[in-house]
Every structure is written in structure tokens, then in C-alpha cells.
C-alpha positions as CSV (number, residue, x, y, z in Angstrom):
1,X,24.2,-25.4,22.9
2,X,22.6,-22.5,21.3
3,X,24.6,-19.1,21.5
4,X,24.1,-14.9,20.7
5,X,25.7,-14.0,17.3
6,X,25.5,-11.6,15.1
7,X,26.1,-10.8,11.4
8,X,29.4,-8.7,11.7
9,X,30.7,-11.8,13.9
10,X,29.8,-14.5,11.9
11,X,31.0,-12.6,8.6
12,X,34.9,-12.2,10.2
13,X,34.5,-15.7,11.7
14,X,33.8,-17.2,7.8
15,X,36.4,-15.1,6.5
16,X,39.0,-16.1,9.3
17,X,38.0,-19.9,8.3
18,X,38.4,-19.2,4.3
19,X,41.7,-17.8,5.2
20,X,43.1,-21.2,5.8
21,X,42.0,-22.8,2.6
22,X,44.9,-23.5,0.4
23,X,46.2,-20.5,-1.5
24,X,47.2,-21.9,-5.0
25,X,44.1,-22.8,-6.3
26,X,41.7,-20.3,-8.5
27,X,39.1,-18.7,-6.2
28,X,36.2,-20.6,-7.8
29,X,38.2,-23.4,-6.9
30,X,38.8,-22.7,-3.4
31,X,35.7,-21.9,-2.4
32,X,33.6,-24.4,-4.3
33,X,35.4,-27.2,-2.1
34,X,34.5,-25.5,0.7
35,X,31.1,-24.9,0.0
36,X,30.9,-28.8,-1.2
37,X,29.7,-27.2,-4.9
38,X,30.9,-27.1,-8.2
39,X,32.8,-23.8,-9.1
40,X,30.7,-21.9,-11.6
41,X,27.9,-23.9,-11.1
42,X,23.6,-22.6,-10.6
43,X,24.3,-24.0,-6.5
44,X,28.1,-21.8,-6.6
45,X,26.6,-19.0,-7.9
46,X,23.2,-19.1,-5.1
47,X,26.2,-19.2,-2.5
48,X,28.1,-16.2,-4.5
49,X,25.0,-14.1,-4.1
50,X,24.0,-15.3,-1.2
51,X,27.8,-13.9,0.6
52,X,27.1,-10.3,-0.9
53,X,23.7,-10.1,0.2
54,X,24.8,-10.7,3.6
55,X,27.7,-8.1,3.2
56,X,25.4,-5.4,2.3
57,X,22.8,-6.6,5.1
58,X,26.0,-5.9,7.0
59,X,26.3,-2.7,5.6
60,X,23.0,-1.4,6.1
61,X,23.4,-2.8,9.5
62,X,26.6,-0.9,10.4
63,X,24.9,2.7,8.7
64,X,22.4,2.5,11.3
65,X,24.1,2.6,14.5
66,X,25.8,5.1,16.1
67,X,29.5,5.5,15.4
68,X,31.4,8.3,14.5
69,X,31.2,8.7,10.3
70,X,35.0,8.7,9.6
71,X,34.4,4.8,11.6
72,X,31.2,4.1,9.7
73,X,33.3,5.2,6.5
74,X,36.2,3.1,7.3
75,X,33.7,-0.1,7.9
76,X,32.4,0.5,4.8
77,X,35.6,0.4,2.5
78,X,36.3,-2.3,4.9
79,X,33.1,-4.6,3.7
80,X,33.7,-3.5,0.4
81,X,37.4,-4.8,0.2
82,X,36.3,-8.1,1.6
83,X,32.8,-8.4,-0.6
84,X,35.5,-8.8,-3.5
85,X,36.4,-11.9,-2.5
86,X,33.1,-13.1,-4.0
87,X,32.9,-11.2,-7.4
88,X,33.6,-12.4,-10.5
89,X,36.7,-9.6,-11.0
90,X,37.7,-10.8,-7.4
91,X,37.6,-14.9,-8.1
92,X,40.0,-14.7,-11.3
93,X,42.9,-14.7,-9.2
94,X,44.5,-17.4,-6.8
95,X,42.6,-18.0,-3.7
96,X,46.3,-16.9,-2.2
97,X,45.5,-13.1,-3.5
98,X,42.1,-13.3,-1.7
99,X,43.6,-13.9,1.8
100,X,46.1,-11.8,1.2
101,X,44.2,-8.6,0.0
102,X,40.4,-8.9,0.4
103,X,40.0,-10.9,3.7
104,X,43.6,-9.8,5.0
105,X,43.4,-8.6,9.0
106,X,43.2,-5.1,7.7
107,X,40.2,-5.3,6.7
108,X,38.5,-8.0,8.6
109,X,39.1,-6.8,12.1
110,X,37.5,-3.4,12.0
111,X,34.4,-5.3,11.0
112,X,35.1,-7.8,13.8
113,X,35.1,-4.9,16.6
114,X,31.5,-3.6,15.5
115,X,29.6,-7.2,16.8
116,X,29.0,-5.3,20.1
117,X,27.4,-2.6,18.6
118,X,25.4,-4.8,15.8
119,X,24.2,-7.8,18.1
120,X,22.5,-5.0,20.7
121,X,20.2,-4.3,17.7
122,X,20.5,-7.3,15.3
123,X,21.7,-10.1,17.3
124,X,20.4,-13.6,16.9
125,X,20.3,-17.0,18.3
126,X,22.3,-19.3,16.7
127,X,21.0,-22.7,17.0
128,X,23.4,-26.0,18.7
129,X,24.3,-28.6,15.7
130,X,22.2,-30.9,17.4
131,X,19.2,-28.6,16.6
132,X,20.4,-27.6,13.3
133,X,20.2,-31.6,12.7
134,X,17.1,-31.7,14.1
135,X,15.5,-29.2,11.6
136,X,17.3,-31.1,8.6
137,X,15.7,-34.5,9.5
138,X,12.3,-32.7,10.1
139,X,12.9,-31.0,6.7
140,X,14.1,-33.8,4.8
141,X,11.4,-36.3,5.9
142,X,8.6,-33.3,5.2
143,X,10.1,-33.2,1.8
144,X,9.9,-36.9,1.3
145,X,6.2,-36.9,2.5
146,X,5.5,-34.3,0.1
147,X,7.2,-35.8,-3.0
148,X,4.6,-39.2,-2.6
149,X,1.5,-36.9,-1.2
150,X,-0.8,-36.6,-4.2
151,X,-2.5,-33.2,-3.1
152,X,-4.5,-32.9,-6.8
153,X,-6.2,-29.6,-7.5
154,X,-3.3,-27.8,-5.0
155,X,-0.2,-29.6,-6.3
156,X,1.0,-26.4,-7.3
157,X,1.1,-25.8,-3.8
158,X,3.2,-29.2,-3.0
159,X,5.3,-27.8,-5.3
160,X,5.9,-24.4,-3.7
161,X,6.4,-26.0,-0.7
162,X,9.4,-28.6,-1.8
163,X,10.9,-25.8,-3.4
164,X,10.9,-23.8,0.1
165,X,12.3,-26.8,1.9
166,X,14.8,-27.5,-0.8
167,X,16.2,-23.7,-0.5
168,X,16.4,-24.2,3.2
169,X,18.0,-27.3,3.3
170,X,20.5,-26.1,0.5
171,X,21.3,-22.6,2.7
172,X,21.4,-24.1,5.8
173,X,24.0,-27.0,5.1
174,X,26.1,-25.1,2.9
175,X,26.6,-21.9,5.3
176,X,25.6,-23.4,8.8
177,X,25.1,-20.8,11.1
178,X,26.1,-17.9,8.7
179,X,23.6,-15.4,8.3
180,X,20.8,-17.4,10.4
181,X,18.5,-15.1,9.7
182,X,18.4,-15.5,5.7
183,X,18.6,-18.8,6.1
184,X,15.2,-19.0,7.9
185,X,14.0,-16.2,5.4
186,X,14.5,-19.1,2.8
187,X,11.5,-20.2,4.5
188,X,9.2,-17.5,2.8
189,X,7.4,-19.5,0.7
190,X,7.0,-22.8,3.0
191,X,5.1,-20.0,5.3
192,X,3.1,-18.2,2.2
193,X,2.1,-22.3,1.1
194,X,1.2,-23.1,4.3
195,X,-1.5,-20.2,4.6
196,X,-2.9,-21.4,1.1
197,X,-3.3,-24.7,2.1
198,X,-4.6,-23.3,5.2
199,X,-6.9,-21.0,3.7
200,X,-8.3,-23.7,0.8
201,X,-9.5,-25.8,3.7
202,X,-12.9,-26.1,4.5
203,X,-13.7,-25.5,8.2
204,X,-15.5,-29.4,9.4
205,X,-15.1,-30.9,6.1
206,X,-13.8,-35.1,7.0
207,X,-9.9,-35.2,7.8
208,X,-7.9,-35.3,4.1
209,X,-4.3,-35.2,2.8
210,X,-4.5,-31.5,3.0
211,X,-4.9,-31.6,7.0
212,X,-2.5,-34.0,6.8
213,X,-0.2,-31.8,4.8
214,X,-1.0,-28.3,7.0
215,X,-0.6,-30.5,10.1
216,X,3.1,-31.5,8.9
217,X,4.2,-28.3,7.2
218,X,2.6,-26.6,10.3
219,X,4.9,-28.6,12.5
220,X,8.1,-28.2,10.8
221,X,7.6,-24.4,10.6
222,X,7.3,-24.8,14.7
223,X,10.1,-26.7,15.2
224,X,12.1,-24.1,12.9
225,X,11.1,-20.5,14.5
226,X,11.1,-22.0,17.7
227,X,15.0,-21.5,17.5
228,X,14.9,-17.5,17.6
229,X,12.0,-17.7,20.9
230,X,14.8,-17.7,23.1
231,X,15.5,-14.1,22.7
232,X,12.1,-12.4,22.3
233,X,8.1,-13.1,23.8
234,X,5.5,-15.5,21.2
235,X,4.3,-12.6,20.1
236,X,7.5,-10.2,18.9
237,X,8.4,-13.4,17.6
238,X,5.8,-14.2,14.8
239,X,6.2,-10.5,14.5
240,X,10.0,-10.7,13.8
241,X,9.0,-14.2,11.5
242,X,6.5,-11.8,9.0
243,X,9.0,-8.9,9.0
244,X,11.6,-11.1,8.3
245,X,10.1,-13.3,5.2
246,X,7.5,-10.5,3.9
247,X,4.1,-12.8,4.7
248,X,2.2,-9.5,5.8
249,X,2.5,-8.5,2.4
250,X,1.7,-11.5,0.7
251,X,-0.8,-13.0,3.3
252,X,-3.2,-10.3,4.8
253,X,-4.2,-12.3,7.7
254,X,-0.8,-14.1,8.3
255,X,-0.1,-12.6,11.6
256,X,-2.8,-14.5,13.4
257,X,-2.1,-17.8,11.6
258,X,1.7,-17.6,12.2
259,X,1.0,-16.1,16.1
260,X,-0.9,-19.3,16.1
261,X,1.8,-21.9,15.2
262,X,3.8,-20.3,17.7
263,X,1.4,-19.6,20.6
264,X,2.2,-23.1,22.1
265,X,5.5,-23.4,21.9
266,X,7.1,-24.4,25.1
């Protein structure tokens, strides 16, 4: 079933599970067998990122509560110790040094024992496995839809809109539950496609394949931010959803679309 998490949580739980990968392999090694990549390749290097954006969403995260500053200082060398573990100086050595040193108790605890303090303000519903399968059938058959739609003059938005499902479905099998919300971030421009093909619609023209695409991107998009409702009304919700992927910027009239999608939702 779906639980509460939170990023400092989720962060010490990954590094508590990388701490049982064996030790004498390189780090690239390591890790790219756990990540199901190849070490040093474009997908390793996404996931590499990926880890120390999340860190210093962490950080940012942990400046902004209240704690004494000697404890905030202390978090922060802590984060720092353990973002090593993904750096290119930090992955030379054997996977061994990196449990020993970067993700060693030391420093992985002290970030464990802010969650309370992190998931009051930043918390977030992690979703069960059998929703998480849900959304990567939903995803995958949108995907296979689109790949055989011919949408002519708007291809380019087809296009935009595989490449948005592709970055979900790459994020959200490769770290799970880690991070939820960036992995629904990746969603950014499967939202911003959506209001184009929205927008290039013409209101009581006869039905075409670009209903037929808004109808399906439209439903996928439901299916996916339907997972964070738990927690928050419809409308903090597709408030939260524009914060968190940018559309107000991008789309001026987004909130009302995207408070649309969601309105029904049960």
C-alpha cells in the first residue's frame, strides 16, 4: 500500500541498501549492476546526476528547517561525505572504500534522524508497487500508441511527448520510489505537450487523432498525479503539479487545464 516518505528517509534507506553490494568491485561497477546500466554509460551518468541532484534537494531541504546551526552544519558535511559516493573522484576506488567512508553509519544516520523534521514540510506519498506497475503499463502502452500515431503537422509534439514518457519510465524503474517527486517532475514535458496539443485543437472541429492523443496523454497524466492526492485537496494538488514541473512558466494558462485533469479524480 502506499506510505509517507520523505527525501532524507529514502536517501539513508538507498544508501543502507548500496551498503550491501559487494565491496571488491570498482564503484562504476557496483553501482551500474544495481542500477541494471552500463558503468560509464549516457543511462549511468543520468542516474549519477540524478543521485546529486537529489542530495542537494536534500540540502536545501535541511537549510530550511529549524535546527540549531552547528546541526544544520554537521548535516551538511554529512550529505557532502555521502554525495561522494557518486562523483567521478569518489567512483575510482573499490565499491568497499565507498561503504566504508562515504556511506559509513557516520554519516548516514545524522541524515536519517532529520526525516521527522523534513517529511512535516516535504513529505510525500510514495506509491504501492502495484501502482507503480500500474503507471508503467499505462506509460508503456501510451508510448506504444504514440510511436504508430501519425499526428502530421504536430509530430514534433509526438515526439516531446515519447521523450517525456521515456524519461519517466527510465527514472521510475531505475530508482523506484527514490526521490518520487523528480521522478514525476520527469513528467514536465508530457504536461507542457499536452497543453500544445490541447491548445492546437479547434473547439467542435470532427473527433481526430489529436483528441485521441489529448484523450490518452490526458489520462495517463491522471492516473500519474493522482498518486500525491492522498495528502493534499484537487486543487493544492495541480498547484503542487505546476510548482513542481515549472508549467506556469511555460504554459500561462496551465493551472486551469491541469486543475481540470484532476478535478475528477476520485
Amino acid at each position: 500500500m502506499a506510505r509517507t516518505s520523505d527525501l532524507a528517509r529514502d536517501l539513508t534507506d538507498l544508501c543502507i541498501e548500496l551498503r550491501q553490494l559487494p565491496g571488491k568491485p570498482d564503484g562504476p561497477t557496483a553501482l551500474a549492476g544495481f542500477f541494471n546500466v552500463e558503468p560509464w554509460s549516457a543511462e549511468f551518468m543520468l542516474i549519477m546526476a540524478s543521485l546529486n541532484q537529489r542530495i542537494e534537494a536534500l540540502r536545501s531541504m535541511i537549510n530550511s528547517i529549524e535546527l540549531d546551526e552547528d546541526i544544520r552544519e554537521s548535516a551538511s558535511s554529512c550529505l557532502e561525505n555521502i554525495r561522494n559516493a557518486f562523483t567521478a573522484g569518489g567512483l575510482l576506488n573499490q565499491w568497499s572504500h565507498s561503504i566504508n567512508t562515504f556511506l559509513s553509519d557516520a554519516n548516514v544516520q545524522p541524515i536519517r534522524l532529520t526525516s521527522g523534521y523534513i517529511r512535516e514540510r516535504h513529505g510525500y506519498i510514495v506509491p504501492s508497487k502495484d501502482e507503480v506497475d500500474e503507471m508503467i503499463a499505462h506509460a508503456e502502452s501510451l508510448r506504444e500508441w504514440l510511436v504508430d500515431a501519425n499526428l502530421q503537422d504536430r509530430d514534433f509534439i509526438r515526439t516531446a511527448l515519447i521523450e517525456g514518457i521515456d524519461s519517466f519510465i527510465f527514472k521510475i524503474t531505475r530508482f523506484g520510489h527514490f526521490g518520487w517527486t523528480e521522478v514525476l517532475e520527469s513528467l514536465k514535458s508530457v504536461v507542457s505537450a499536452y497543453m500544445a496539443l490541447e491548445r492546437g485543437m479547434v473547439e467542435g472541429a470532427e473527433p481526430s487523432i489529436y483528441e485521441a492523443a489529448a484523450k490518452k496523454v490526458a489520462s495517463f497524466l491522471k492516473l500519474s498525479f493522482e498518486k500525491v492526492k492522498s495528502t493534499k485537496e484537487v486543487y493544492e494538488v495541480s498547484d503542487w503539479v505546476l510548482r513542481g514541473y515549472g508549467a506556469l512558466h511555460a504554459i500561462p494558462d496551465a493551472k486551469s487545464v491541469v486543475a481540470g485533469l484532476l478535478q475528477n479524480l476520485t
